[in-house]
C-alpha positions in Angstrom: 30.8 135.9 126.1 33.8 134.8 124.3 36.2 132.8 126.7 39.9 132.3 125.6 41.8 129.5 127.1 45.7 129.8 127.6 48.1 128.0 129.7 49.1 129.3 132.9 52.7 130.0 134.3 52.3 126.9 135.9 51.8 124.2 133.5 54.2 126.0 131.4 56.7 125.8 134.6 56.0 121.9 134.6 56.3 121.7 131.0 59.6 122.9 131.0 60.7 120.8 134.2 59.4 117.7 132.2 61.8 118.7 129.4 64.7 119.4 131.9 64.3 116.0 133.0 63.9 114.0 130.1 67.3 116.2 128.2 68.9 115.8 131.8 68.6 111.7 131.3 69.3 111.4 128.2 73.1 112.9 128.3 73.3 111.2 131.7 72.5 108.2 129.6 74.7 108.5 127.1 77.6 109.9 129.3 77.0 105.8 130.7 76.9 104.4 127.7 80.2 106.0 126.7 81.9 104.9 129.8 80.7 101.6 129.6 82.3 101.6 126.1 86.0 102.7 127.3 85.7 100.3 130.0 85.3 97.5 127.1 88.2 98.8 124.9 90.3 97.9 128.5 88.8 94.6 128.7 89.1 93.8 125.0 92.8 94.6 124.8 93.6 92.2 127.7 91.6 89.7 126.2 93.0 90.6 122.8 96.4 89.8 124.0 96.4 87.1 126.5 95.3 85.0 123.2 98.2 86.4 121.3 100.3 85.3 124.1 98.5 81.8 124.5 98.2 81.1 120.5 102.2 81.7 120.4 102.8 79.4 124.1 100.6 76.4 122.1 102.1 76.7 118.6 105.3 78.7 119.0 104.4 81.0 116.6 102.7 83.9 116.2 99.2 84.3 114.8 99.4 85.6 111.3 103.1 85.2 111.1 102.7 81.1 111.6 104.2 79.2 108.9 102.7 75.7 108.8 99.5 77.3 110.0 97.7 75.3 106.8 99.0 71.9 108.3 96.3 72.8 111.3 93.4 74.6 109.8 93.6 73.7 106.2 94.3 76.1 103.2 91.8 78.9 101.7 92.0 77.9 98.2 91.3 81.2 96.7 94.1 83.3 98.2 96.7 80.4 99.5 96.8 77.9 96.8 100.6 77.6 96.3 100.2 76.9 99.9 100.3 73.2 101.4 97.5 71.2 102.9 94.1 70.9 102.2 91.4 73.2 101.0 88.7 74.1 103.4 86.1 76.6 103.7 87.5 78.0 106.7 90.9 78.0 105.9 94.2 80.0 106.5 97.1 81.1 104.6 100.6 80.4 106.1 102.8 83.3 107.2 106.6 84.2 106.7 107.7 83.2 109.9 109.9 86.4 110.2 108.7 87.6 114.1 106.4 90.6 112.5 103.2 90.5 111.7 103.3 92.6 108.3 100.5 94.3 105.7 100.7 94.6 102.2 100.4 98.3 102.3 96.3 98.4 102.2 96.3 96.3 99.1 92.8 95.2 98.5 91.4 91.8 98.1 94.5 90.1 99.0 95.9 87.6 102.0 98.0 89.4 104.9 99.4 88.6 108.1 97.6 91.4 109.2 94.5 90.3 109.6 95.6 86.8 108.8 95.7 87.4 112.9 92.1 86.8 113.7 91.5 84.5 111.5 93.8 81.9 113.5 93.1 83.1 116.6 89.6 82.3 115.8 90.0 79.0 114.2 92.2 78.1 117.6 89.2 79.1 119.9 91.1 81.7 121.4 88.8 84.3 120.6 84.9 84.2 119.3 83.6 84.7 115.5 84.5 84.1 112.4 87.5 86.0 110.3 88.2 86.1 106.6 91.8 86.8 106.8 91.3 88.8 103.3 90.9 92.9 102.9 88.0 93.9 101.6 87.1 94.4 97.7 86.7 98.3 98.4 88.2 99.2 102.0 90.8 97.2 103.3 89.3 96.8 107.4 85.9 95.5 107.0 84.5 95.1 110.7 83.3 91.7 111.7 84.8 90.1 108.5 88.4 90.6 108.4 89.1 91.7 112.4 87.0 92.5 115.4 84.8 95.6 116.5 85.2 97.2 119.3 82.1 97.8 121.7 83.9 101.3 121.5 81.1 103.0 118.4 82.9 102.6 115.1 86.0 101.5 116.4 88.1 98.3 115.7 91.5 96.5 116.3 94.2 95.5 114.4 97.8 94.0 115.1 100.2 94.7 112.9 104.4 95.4 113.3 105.7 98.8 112.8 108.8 100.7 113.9 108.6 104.4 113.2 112.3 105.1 114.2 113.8 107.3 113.8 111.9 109.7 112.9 108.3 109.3 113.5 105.3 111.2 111.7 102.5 113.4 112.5 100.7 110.2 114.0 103.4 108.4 115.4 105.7 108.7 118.2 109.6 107.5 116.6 109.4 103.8 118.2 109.8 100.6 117.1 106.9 99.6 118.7 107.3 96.2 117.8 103.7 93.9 116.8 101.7 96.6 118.1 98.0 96.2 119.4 95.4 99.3 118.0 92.3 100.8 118.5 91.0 102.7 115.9 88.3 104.2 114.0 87.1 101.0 112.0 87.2 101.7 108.1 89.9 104.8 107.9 92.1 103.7 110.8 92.3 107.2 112.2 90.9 108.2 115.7 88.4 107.3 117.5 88.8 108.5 121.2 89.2 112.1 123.2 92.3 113.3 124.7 90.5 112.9 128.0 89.5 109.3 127.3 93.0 108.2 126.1 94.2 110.0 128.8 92.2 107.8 131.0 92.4 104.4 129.5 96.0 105.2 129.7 96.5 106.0 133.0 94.4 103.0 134.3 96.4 100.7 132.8 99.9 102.2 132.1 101.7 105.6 133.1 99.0 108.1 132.1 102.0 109.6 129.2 101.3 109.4 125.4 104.8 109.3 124.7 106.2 106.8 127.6 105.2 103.2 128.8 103.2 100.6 127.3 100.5 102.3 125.8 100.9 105.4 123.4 99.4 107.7 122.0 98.8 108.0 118.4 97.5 110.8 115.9 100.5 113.3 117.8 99.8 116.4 115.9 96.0 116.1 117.5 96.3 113.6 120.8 99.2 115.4 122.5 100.7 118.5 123.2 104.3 117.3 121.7 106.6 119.4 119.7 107.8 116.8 117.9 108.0 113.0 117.5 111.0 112.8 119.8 109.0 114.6 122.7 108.7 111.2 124.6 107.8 113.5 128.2 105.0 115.4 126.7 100.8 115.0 127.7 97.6 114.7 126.0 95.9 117.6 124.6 93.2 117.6 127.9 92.0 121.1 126.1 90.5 119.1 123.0 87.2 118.6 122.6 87.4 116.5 119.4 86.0 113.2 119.1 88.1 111.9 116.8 91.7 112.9 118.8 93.3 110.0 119.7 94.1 106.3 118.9 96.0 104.0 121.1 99.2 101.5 120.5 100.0 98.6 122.9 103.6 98.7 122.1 105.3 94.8 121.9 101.9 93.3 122.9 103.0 89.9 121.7 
C-alpha cells in the first residue's frame, strides 16, 4: 500500500503559534529598542548642554565662538594658519567672539563655528571623542568626525545660531531662537522623529507645544498642525505616521 504522510491541523496550529511568537517578540523588541533610543536623545541633550554651560562658566566664552581658543589647544595648521599659537594635531581654530555660533552656509571642507563646537568641548573634557572641527569633503555633517551621533538611528546634533524672525519657513517656527541645540537626521539635516515621539520628548521635558516653550518643533509643514509660522498655539501632527516628521530645537540652550 502506498502511505502519504501530511501534517495534521495540529502541528500546523503550533507552527503558526511558533510564528506568532517569534513576529510578536520581535516588534516588542524593537518597540524597546526605539524607546530606549528617545530616552537617550533626552539624556544627550542635558548632557549636551550642561557642557555648553560649563565650557562658557570656565573660559567665558562660548565653544566655537571662543576667540583665543588657539592660546589653549593649539592651532590646526591646515585650516587656521593665519591664526596664533602653535600647530598641533589636535588643534582648533579661534572664533569671532560675536555671541553666535555661525556656519558658512554648508561650505565644504572649510573651518566653522559650527562644529568648531565639539571640537573644544572635546579637547576641554567636557564631552567624549574626538572632533575635526572641519565639514566634510562631500557632505558637510559627517557623524563621529565633525559632531556627535545620537543613539537615536541616523540621527545627530548640531549647535548652531539662527533667528527665523519674522517670518519663518516651512521648517521653522519665526523665532530668534538664539544658539539653538538640534537633533536631526545625520547627513541631510532633516527629520528624524514621529509627531508622537516629538510630541513625547517634548512634553517630558517642556510644555508638550511645538510652537511654545523651550523646545520646538521643526519641519512645520510635516511636524505640526500649524497654519502658518506665526501659529505659536498649534500641536503636533499625532495623525502622522511618518518616520521622518519631526526635528527638535532647544531654543537659547547656551
Amino acid at each position: 500500500m502506498n502511505h502519504r504522510t501530511a501534517f495534521s491541523l495540529i502541528e500546523l496550529s503550533i507552527v503558526l503559534v511558533i510564528l506568532g511568537l517569534l513576529t510578536g517578540g520581535i516588534l516588542a523588541g524593537r518597540s524597546l529598542i526605539r524607546a530606549s533610543e528617545l530616552r537617550a536623545v533626552m539624556t544627550e541633550s542635558d548632557r549636551f548642554r550642561t557642557a555648553g554651560h560649563a565650557f562658557r562658566d570656565k573660559y567665558m566664552a562660548l565653544p566655537g565662538d571662543m576667540t583665543n581658543a588657539t592660546a589653549f589647544w593649539g592651532k590646526n595648521a591646515t585650516y587656521c594658519n593665519g591664526h596664533p599659537g602653535v600647530a598641533t594635531v589636535s588643534g582648533t581654530c579661534n572664533g569671532d567672539g560675536s555671541g553666535r555660533i555661525t556656519s558658512n552656509g554648508g561650505t565644504l571642507n572649510q573651518t566653522v563655528e559650527q562644529l568648531q563646537v565639539w571640537n573644544q568641548l572635546a579637547l576641554a573634557g567636557l564631552i567624549t571623542g574626538m572632533y575635526s572641527g572641519i565639514s566634510g569633503s562631500s557632505v558637510f555633517y559627517v557623524p563621529e568626525v565633525n559632531l556627535p551621533a545620537s543613539k537615536l538611528a541616523k540621527a545627530s546634533w548640531t549647535w548652531m545660531y539662527v533667528n527665523y524672525l519674522p517670518s519663518g519657513d516651512t521648517w521653522n517656527f519665526a523665532y530668534d531662537v538664539g544658539n539653538r541645540l538640534r537633533i536631526h537626521d545625520h547627513i541631510t539635516g532633516g527629520g528624524v522623529l514621529r509627531a508622537e515621539e516629538a510630541w513625547n520628548i517634548d512634553t517630558k521635558l517642556d510644555d508638550g507645544q511645538p510652537g511654545t516653550g523651550k523646545i520646538i518643533g521643526v519641519l512645520r509643514n510635516n511636524c505640526t498642525n500649524a497654519s502658518s509660522a506665526t501659529d505659536y498655539s498649534t500641536v503636533y501632527r499625532l495623525t502622522s505616521t511618518s518616520l521622518t516628521a519631526c526635528s527638535l530645537d532647544w531654543r537659547n540652550a547656551i
